[in-house]
PATORKOL-233772 format. One record per residue (C-alpha): x, y, z; residue in one letter. Coordinates in steps of 0.5 Angstrom, whole numbers, padded with zeros to 4 digits, always signed. Each point is the difference from the previous one (the first is absolute). Layout:
# PATORKOL-233772
XYZA
...
# end
This chain:
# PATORKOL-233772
+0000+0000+0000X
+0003+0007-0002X
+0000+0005+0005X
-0006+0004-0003X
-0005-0005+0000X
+0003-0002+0007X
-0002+0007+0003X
-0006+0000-0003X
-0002-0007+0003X
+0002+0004+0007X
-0005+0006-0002X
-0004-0005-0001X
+0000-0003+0006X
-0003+0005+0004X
-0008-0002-0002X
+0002-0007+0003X
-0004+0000+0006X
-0001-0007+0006X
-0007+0000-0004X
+0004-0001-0007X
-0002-0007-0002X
+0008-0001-0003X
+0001+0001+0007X
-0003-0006+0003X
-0002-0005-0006X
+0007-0004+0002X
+0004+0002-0005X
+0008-0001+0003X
+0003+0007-0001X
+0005+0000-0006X
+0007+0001+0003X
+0006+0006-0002X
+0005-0005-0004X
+0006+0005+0001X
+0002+0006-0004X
-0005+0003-0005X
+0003+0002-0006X
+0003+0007+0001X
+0003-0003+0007X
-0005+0002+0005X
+0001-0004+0006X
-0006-0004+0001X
-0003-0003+0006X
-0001-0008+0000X
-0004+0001+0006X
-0006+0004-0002X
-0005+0000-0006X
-0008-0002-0001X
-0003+0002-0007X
-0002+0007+0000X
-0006+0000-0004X
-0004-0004-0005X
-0007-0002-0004X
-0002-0008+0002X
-0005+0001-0006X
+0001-0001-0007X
+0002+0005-0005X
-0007+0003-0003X
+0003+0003-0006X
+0000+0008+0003X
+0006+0002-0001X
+0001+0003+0008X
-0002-0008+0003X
+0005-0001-0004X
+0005+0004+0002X
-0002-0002+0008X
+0001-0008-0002X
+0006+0002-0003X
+0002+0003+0006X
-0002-0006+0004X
+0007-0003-0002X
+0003+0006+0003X
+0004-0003+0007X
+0001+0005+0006X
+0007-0001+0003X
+0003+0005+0005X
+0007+0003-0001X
+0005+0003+0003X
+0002+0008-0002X
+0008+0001+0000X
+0001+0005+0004X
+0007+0004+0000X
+0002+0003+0006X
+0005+0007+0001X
+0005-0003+0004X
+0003+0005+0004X
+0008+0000-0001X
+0004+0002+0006X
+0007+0001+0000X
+0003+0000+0007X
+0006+0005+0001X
+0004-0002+0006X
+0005+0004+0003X
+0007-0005+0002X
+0004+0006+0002X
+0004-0002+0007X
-0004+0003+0005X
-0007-0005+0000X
+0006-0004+0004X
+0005+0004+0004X
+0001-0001+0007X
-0006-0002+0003X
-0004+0003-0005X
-0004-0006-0004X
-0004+0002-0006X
+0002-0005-0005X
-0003-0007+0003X
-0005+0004+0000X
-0002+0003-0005X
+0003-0007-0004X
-0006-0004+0004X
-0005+0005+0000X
+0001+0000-0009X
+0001-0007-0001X
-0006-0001+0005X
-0005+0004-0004X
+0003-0001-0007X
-0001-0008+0001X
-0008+0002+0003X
-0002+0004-0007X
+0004-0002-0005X
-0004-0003-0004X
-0004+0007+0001X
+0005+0004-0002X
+0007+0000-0005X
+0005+0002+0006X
+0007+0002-0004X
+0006+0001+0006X
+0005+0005-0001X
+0005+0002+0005X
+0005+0005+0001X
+0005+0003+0000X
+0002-0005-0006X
+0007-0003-0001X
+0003+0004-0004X
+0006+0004+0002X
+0001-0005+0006X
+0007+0001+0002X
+0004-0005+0005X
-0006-0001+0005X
-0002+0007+0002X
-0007+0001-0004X
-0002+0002-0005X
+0000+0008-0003X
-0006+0002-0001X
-0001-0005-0006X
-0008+0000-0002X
-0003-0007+0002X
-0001-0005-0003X
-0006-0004-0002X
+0001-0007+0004X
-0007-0003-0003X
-0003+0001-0006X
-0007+0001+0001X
-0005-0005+0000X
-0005-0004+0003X
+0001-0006+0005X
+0007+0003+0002X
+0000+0000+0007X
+0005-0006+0000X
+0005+0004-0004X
-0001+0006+0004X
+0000-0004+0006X
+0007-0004-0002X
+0002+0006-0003X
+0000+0004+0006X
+0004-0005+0003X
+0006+0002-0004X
+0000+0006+0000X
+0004+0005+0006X
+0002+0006+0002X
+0004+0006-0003X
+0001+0007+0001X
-0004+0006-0003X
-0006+0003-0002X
-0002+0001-0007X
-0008+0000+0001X
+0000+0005-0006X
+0005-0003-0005X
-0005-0007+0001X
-0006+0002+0000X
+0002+0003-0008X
+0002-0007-0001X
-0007-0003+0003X
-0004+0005-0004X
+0005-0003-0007X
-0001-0007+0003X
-0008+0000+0001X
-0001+0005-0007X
+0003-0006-0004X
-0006-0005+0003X
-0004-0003-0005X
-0007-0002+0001X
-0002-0008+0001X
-0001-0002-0007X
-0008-0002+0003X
-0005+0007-0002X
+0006+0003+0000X
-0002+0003+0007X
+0006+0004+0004X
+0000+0000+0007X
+0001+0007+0003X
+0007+0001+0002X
+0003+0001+0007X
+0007+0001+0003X
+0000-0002+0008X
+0007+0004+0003X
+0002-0003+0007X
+0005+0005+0002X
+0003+0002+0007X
+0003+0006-0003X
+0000+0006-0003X
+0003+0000-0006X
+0008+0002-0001X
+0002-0001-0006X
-0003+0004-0007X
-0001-0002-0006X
+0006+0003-0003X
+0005-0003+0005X
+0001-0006-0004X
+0005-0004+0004X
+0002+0004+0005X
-0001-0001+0006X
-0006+0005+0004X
+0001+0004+0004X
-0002-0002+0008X
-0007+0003+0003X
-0005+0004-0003X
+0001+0002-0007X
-0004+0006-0004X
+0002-0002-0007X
-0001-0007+0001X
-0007+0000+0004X
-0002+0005-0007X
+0001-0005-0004X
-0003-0005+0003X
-0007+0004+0001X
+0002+0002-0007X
+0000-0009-0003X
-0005+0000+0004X
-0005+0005-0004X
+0003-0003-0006X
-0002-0006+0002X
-0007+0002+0002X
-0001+0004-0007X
+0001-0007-0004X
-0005-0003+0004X
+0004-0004+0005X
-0002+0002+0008X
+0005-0001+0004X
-0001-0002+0008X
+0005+0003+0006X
+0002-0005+0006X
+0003+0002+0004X
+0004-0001+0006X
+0001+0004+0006X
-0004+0005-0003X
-0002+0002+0005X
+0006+0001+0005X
+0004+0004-0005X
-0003+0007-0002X
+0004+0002-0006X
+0000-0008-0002X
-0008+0001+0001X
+0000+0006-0004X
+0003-0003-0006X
-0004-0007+0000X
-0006+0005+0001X
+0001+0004-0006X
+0002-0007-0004X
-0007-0003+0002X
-0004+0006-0003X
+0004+0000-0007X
-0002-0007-0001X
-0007+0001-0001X
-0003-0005+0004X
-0004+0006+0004X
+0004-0002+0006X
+0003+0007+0004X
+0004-0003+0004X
+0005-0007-0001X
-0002-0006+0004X
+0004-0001+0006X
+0002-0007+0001X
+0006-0004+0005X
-0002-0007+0001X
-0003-0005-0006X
-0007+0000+0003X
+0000+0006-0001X
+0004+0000-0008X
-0006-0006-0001X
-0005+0005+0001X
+0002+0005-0003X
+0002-0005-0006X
-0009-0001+0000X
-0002+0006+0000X
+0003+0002-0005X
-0002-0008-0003X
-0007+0002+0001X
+0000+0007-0004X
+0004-0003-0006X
-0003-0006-0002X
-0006+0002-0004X
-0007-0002-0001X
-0001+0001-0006X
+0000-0006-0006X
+0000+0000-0007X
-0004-0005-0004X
+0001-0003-0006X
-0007+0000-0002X
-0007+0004+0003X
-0005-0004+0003X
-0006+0000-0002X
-0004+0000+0006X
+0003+0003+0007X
-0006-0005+0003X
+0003-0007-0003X
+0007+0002+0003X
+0004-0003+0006X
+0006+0004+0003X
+0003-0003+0005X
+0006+0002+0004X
+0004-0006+0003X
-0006-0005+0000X
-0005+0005+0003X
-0005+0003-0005X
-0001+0008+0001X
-0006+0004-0003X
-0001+0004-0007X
-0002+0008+0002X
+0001-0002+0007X
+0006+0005+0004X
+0003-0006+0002X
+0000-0004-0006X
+0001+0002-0008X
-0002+0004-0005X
+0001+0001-0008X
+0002+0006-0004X
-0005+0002-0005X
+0004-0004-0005X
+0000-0005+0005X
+0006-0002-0002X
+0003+0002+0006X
-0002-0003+0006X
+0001+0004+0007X
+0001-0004+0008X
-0003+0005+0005X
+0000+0001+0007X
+0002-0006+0004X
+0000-0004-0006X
+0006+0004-0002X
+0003+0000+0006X
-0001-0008+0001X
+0004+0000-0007X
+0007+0001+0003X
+0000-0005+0006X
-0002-0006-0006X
+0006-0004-0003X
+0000-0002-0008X
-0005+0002-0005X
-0005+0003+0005X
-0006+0003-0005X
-0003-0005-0004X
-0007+0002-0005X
-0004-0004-0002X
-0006+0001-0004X
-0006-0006+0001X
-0006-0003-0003X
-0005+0003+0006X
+0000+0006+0003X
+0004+0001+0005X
-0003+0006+0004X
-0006+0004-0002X
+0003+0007-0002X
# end
């Protein structure tokens, strides 16, 4: 059966009631036997007849038209949906002074991003770059000023390379925040969309820093300055407005933030150049706190909205279901259509439930009966 004829054995369903005589003469509901011809999963655990004539063809040409119509099969299937996952780069400061002393932020911050990296990877494309990077590395003593270096590819499913990944990495000296963040903008500029839908995800960078900046942009391989650097905190407000304005918003955690008023004020105006509508960084200093700053973000960047490869015919025939639980169509907590129904939208707590539910989470599919009056 063609997709056509498909759909219109679908519209037809909606006039087959309980008091349908197809309905209760016995007759085994035909089953879906796979793909259809254009490769539209279809359910084989669902279909019935759809509609038909029992009397014989009279020569009218619309009783004609209904037995021919009697052949026609209802088989519920499965919309593919394409989801805007979000890609998320973790930008991580290494400098010396997240393990110095009696000072430990490197464990973690290490713990707290294998932790939430392992929870949604199958949610968002997490990428890992690391900085400073390893150039100009010279007998031991820290890097000078090298840009980061992207460690993990963005991706789905990552969390076990970021997590061993991490484990590799150590400690150097410097700060080069803003020479980095030019870096991660090139890198998340040059991420190309799944192949499916040709859907792109929105784009975020995550900087974990417990310092101000204190190499610029033009410092190369020079080794920064100590303290506070004006030049260097310009350029780095400055990658991040770049950032910002090709669309990539970028989030600040950081450390002691709270503790230090020049590092506080530093963070802080980082924080509103990245666009996410934060005033202020978000202060951490221990891995509970890493992890639940890591889902909050989590819980506004993973969007709600679904690209379907084709329109249903009529929203009161489909199932959505997030994870295994239904949710209702026009409800605040449920689902609902764009006017060319090819966007399928969650809302209220359907969209909040999305991020706490591991692999293919949304699944549409449209059925021989109705599935809610509308």
């Amino acid at each position: 059966m063609t997709k056509r004829g498909l759909l219109l054995a679908i519209l037809a369903a909606s006039s087959c009631g309980d008091n349908d005589p197809l309905h209760s003469d016995g007759v085994e509901p035909s089953r879906g036997t796979g793909l259809t011809d254009t490769g539209v999963a279809v359910s084989k655990d669902a279909g019935r007849p759809s509609t038909a004539s029992t009397s014989k063809p009279t020569g009218n040409a619309n009783a004609n038209a209904t037995s021919d119509a009697a052949e026609a099969v209802c088989e519920s299937f499965q919309i593919t949906s394409g989801h805007a996952v979000p890609e998320m780069l973790i930008v991580l400061d290494r400098s010396g002074s997240m393990k110095m002393g009696n000072v430990n932020r490197w464990d973690p911050s290490v713990a707290g991003i294998t932790a939430i990296t392992a929870q949604l990877d199958s949610s968002i494309r997490f990428g890992l770059m690391a900085f400073p990077g390893s150039g100009g590395m010279t007998n031991g003593r820290g890097a000078r000023c090298a840009a980061g270096e992207l460690e993990v590819p963005i991706d789905l499913n990552n969390g076990p390379i970021i997590a061993a990944k991490l484990q590799m990495l150590q400690l150097v000296e410097s700060t080069p925040t803003a020479p980095t963040l030019e870096a991660a903008r090139a890198v998340l500029n040059a991420v190309q969309a799944p192949s499916d839908f040709g859907v792109k995800g929105v784009p975020y960078v995550v900087l974990v820093t417990d310092g101000a900046p204190n190499c610029s942009v033009d410092d190369g391989a020079g080794r920064g300055t100590g303290g506070f650097d004006q030049t260097a905190f310009e350029d780095t407000v400055e990658a991040i407005e770049a950032l910002a304005k090709d669309g990539i918003k970028t989030y600040v955690l950081g450390y002691d933030a709270n503790q230090d008023a020049q590092l506080k004020m530093s963070l802080d105006a980082m924080a509103v150049a990245g666009a996410t509508g934060d005033t202020m960084a978000r202060a951490v200093d221990n891995e509970a706190a890493l992890v639940a700053a890591f889902q909050a973000i989590a819980g506004t960047a993973i969007s709600c909205d679904f690209k379907l490869d084709e329109a249903p015919p009529d929203p009161s025939y489909v199932l959505v279901k997030v994870g295994n639980q239904p949710v209702r169509y026009n409800d605040p907590d449920g689902w609902r259509l764009s006017a060319d129904k090819r966007t399928l939208t969650l809302q209220g707590k359907a969209c909040t439930d999305l991020s706490r539910v591991e692999g293919t989470a949304v699944s549409v599919q449209v059925q021989c009966t109705i599935v809610q009056a509308i």
